[in-house]
N, C-alpha and C positions, 0 to 999 in steps of 0.2 A: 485605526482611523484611516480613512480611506478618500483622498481628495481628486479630483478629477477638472480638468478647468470648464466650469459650465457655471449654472446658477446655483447648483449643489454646490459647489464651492462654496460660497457667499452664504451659504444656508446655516453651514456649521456652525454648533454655538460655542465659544470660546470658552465658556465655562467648563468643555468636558476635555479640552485638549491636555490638562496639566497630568489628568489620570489616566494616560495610555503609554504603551511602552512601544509600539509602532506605527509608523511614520510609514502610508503605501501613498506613493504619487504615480496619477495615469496622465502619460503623455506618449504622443507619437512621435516618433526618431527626427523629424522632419521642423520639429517644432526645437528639438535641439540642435540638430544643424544653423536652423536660421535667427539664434539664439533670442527668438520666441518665450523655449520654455523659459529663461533668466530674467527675461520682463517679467513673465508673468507670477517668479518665484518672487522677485523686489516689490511687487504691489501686493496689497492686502488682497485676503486677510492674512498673511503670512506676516507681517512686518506689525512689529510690535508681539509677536506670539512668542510665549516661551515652550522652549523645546525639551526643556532640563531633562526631562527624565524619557524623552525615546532612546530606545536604545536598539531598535531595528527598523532600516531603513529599505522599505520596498518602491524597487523601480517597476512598473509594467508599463511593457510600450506595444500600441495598438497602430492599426489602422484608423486614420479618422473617419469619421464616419461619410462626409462627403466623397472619400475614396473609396470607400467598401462599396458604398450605394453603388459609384461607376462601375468597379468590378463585378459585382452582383447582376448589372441589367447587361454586363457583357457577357456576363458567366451564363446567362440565361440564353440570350439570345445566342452563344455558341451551342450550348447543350439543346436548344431544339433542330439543330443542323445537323448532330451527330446521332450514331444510331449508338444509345447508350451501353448496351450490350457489348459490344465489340471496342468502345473505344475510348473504354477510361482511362486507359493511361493516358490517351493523345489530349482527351481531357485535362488531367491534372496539370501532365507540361505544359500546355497552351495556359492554364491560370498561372502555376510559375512563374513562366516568361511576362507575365503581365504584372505583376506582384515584383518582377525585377529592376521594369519599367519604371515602375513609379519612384524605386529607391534611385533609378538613376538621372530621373529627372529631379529630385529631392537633390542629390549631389550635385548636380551644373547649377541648381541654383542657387547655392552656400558654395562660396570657397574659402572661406574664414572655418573649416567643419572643426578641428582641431583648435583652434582657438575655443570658438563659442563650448567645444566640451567644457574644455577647462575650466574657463570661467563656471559654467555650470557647477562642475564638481567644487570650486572655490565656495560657490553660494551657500551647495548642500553641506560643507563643512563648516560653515557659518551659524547655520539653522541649526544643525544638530551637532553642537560637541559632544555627547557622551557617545556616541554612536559606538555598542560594540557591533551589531552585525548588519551584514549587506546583504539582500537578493534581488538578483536580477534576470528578473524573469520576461523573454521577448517570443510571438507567438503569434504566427498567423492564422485567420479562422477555420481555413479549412490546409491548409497547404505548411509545413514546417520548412522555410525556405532561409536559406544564404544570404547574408546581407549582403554580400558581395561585395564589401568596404571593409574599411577598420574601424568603424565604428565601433563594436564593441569592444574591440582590441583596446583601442585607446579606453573609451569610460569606464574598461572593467580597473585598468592598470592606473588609473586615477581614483576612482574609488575606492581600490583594497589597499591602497596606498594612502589613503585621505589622512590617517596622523598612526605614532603606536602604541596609541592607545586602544586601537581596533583589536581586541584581543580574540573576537570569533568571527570569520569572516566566511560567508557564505558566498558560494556562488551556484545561481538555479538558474540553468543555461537553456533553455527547452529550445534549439535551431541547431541546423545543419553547421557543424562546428569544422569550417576551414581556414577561418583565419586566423593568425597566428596568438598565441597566448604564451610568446616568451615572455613578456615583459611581467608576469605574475610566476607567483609562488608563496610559501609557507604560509598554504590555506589550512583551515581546519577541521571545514565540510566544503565537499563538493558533489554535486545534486547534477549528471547532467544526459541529458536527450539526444544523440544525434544518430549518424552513419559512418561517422569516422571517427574508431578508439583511439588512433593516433596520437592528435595532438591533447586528447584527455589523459593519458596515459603519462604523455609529459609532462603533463601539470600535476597529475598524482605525484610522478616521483618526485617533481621538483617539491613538492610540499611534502615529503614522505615525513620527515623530520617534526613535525607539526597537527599531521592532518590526522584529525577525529572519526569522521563519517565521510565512508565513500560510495553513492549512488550512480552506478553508469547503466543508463537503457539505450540499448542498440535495435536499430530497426531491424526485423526477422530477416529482412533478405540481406544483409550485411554479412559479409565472411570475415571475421575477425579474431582473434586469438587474446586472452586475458595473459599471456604469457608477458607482452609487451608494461604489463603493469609491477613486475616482480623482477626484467628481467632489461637494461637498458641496450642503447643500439651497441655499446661497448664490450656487450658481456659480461658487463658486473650487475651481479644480484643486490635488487636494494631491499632493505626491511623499514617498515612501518612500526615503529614502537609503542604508536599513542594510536593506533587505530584500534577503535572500538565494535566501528559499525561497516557492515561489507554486505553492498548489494548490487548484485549483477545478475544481468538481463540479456540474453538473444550474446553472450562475450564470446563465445564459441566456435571452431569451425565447424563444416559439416563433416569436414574428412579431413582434422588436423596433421601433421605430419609427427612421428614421432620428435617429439622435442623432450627429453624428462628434465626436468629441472634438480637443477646440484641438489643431492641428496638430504645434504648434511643444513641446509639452509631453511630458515625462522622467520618470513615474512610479515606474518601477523602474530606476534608474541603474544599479546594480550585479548584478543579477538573475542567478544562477548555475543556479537549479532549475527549472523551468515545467512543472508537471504540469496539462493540460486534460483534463475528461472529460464528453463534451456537444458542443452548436456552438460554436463559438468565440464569444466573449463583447461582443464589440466591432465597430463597423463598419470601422473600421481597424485598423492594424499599432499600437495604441499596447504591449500587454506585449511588443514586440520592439526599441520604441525608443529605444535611447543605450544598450544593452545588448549591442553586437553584437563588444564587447572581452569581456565577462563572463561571458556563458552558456554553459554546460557542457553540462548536462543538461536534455533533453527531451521530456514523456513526451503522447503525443496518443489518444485513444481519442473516435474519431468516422467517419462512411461517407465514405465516396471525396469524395463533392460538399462536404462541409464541410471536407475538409483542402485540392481544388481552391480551393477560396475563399479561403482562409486565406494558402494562396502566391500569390492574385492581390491580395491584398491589398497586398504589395507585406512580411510582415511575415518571410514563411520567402523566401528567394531561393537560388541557388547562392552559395555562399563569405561570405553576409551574415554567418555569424556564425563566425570559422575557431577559435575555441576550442569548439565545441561539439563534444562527445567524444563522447555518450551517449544515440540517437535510442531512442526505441521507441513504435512507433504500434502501438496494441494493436487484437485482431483486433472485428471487430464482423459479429456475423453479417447473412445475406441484406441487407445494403446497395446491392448490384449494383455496379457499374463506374462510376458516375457518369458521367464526359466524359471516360473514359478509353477507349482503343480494347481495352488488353489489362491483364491484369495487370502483364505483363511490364513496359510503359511505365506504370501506376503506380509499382511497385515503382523503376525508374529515376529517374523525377521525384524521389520520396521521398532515393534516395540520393546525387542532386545537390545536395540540403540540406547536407548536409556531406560532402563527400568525403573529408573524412580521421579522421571521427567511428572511435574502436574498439568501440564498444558499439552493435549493432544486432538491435532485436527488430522483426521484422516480421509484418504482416499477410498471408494467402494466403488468397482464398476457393476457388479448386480446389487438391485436396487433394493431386494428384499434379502434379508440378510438371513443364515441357517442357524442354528442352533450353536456348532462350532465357533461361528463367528463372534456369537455373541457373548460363549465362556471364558474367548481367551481372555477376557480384561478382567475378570478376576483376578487372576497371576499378578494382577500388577494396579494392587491397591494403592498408589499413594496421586491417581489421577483426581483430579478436581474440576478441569476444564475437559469435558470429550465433545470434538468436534465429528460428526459423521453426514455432514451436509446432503449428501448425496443417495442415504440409506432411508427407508421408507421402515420406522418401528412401530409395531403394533405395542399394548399398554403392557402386554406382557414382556415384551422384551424390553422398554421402558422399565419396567418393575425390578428383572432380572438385573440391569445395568446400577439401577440406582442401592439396591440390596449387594451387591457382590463390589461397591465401591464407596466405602463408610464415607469416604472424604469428599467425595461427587459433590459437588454448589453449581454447576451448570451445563445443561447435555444440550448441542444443538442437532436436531434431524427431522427428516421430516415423520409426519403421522399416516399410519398404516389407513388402509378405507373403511376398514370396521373394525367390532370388537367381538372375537370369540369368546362366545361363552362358555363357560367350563359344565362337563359334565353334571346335570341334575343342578342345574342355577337357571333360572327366569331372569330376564331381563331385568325386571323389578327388583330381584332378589341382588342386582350386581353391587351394590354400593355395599349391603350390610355383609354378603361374601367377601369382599375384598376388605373392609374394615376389618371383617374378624381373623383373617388370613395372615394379614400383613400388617397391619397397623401397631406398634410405629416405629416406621422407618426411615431411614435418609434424615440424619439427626440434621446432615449438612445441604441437604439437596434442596435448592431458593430457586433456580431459575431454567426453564426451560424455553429457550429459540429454536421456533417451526421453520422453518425452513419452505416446507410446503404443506399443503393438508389433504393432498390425493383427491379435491373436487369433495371432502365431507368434512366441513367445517362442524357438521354436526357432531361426527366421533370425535373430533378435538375435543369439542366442547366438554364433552363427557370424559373423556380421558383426563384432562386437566382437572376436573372436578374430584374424578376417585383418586387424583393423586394427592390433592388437595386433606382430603381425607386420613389419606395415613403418615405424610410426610408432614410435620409439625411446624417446619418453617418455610415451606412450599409458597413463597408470594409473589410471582412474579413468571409470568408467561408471555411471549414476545411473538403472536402469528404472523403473517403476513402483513405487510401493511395495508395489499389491496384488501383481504380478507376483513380487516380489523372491527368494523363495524356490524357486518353479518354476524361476524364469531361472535364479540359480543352479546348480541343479541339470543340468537343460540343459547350462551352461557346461562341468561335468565330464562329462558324456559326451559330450559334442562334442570334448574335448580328446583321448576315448580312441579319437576312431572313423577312420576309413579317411583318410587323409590330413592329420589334424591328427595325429597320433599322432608323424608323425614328427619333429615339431619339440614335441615335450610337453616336453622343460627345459624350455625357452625358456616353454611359457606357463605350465606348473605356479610355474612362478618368480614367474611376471605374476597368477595367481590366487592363491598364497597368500602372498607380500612385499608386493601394493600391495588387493590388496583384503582381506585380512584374513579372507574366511574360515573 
């Protein structure tokens, strides 16, 4: 449920407020400063409303709109003075600085600012007793800028503070994080956006004891070190015991310093998630260590020589971690090959990580894949999920994948431009040659996601058809969304034309009981 102070407010029917479990309020900073938003929390419809059962409370604070409008016709009329080529940066500071302006004219005109939080958060504790979680999410439209106050300082440390019965407490910080966040600790997810790991880093530790899910995205040009998160200004190593979830972003330097971290130490004991996106963060295997019973899921987005690394590290090995279910190393363009000879033996390395992982999205930077490429996944029957986004399969290698992987229920990739036909076969003759061939196979294979269709939605069409054909529970095809209504279409005259025809029950059945139509 989502309230905003306007005449959508007033619109809400009261009858649906008892069945939600959160509670998002849209106000601008400005309007809690001048404690605005607590009037307008005390008048209906809020008063009289029962709250009993939310149990997550969302802040989003905007620019109002009569403030955007102003910044918008100045953002305009600067940006036709500038020669936009040459000088966006001088752009962006210039909106900054105006975006800073306003917050500090917002402050001279509250000097009760601290007060009026208070009160505020007194209200929202009012409204909502059960409240186990909080997110506070603050964002400007085009600009991620500094409040340059304490404001959020103050209403974060009143809100995760609000009673202890808060027993999950969120914070979704998306701004430039420089003011200070001593006065919080023992979070349990933190979610948060900025350009300085710093005082994130503090707040990790201080909640170490506590915290569930850790989320940090660093902007690219940021030189930052993840070492600060495992490793205090004192030199004492701290460990996370209840961390389940690790996601880091851009945590890296470009050219760290050697620093290895005390060998013998367990930062994330229990560690189930590991999402890296950048170089790896560390000089050694320490996010792999005493976690090799735990880890499930693992998601890597980085070029050939930095995941090299990463396994000489000694942190990803063959069978090191045998409950890890769920690889996906996501694609990263012109990277080149690193120290690899081929694809092929990338792609191999990768799925000696886990041989018996069912969740695999992988990276291809040639688009048309060989022969090799396509056998090595045999070896390694127990996939169910293959991701190859970036790979262009003709039906034959479709075929191949779904026959050499009994347990296969979902391939996403795209579709090759045509359909080779096999020696001494007519076109017409394609459907009953493949029935007789292959059929029936991929006892488990339901759902195939296109990714792209190479400009011929028409060989879709028809691939999906002969797959339709031999694989028995085959119901569910996912194209494009721009494509969606051509392919359709396609789909039925493909079923009426020279050799699908003859087996049209069979797909009129498949096109209108599972796809709906």
């Amino acid at each position: 449920m989502q309230f905003s102070y306007s005449r959508r407010l007033r619109e809400c029917y009261q009858t649906h407020h008892l069945l939600t479990r959160e509670l998002c309020i849209l106000l601008s900073k400005s309007s809690v400063y001048s404690g605005q938003a607590l009037e307008r929390l005390s008048r209906a419809p809020f008063d009289g409303w029962d709250f009993r059962n939310i149990r997550k409370l969302k802040l989003q604070f905007y620019v109002p709109q009569w403030k955007q409008d102003e910044l918008d016709r100045q953002r305009n009329e600067r940006w036709t003075m500038l020669d936009q080529a040459n000088t966006k940066l001088e752009y962006y500071d210039w909106l900054d600085e105006k975006y800073r302006e306003i917050e500090e004219r917002d402050l001279e005109a509250a000097p009760t600012v601290k007060a009026n939080i208070n009160e505020f958060v007194c209200r929202i504790k009012q409204m909502v007793p059960t409240l186990r979680e909080i997110e506070l999410e603050y964002g400007m439209h085009e600009v991620e800028q500094d409040p340059g106050n304490d404001f959020f300082d103050t209403l974060l440390g009143l809100l995760l503070h609000l009673a202890p019965r808060i027993v999950h407490r969120t914070v979704k910080y998306k701004v430039d994080v420089k003011v200070s966040l001593d006065s919080i600790s023992n979070l349990v997810h933190i979610d948060m956006e900025a350009s300085s790991l710093k005082p994130i880093a503090q707040l990790a530790r201080r909640s170490a004891a506590t915290l569930e899910h850790l989320c940090i995205i660093m902007y690219p040009s940021c030189h930052v070190s993840a070492l600060d998160l495992v490793k205090d200004a004192g030199g004492d190593y701290v460990c996370y015991p209840r961390l389940r979830v690790l996601k880091l972003e851009n945590c890296s330097d470009l050219n760290p310093p050697r620093r290895p971290v005390y060998t013998s130490m367990v930062p994330f004991p229990i560690l189930r998630t590991l999402s890296l996106v950048g170089r790896y963060p560390f000089d050694d295997d320490v996010l792999f260590r005493g976690n090799a019973a735990t880890l499930e899921s693992l998601v890597i987005k980085a070029d050939q020589e930095d995941v090299a690394g990463l396994i000489e590290l000694g942190g990803l090995t063959p069978t090191s971690h045998p409950k890890l279910q769920c690889v996906k190393v996501l694609y990263k363009k012109d990277c080149g090959l690193g120290p690899f000879a081929s694809y092929t033996d990338y792609l191999r390395l990768l799925l000696s990580i886990a041989p018996i992982a069912a969740v695999w999205s992988l990276p291809y930077n040639e688009p048309w894949p060989d022969s090799s490429m396509i056998s090595i996944f045999g070896d390694y029957p127990n996939i169910q999920v293959l991701g190859l986004p970036e790979v262009y399969l003709s039906l034959w290698d479709a075929i191949t994948l779904v026959k050499s992987l009994p347990l296969l229920s979902d391939l996403h990739c795209r579709t090759s431009y045509h359909i080779q036909l096999p020696a001494n076969v007519k076109e017409k003759g394609l459907p009953a040659h493949v029935l007789s061939k292959y059929a029936p196979m991929g006892q488990r294979f339901r759902c195939w996601h296109i990714t792209e269709t190479c400009q011929s939605v028409t060989t879709t069409a028809r691939c999906v058809l002969l797959l339709a054909l031999i694989c028995p529970n085959f119901d569910y095809c996912a194209p494009p969304k721009k494509e969606f209504r051509e392919y359709m279409d396609k789909l039925k005259m493909t079923i009426d034309s020279d050799g699908f025809k003859d087996y049209a029950p069979r797909l009129q059945r498949f096109l209108f009981s599972k796809w709906g139509y």
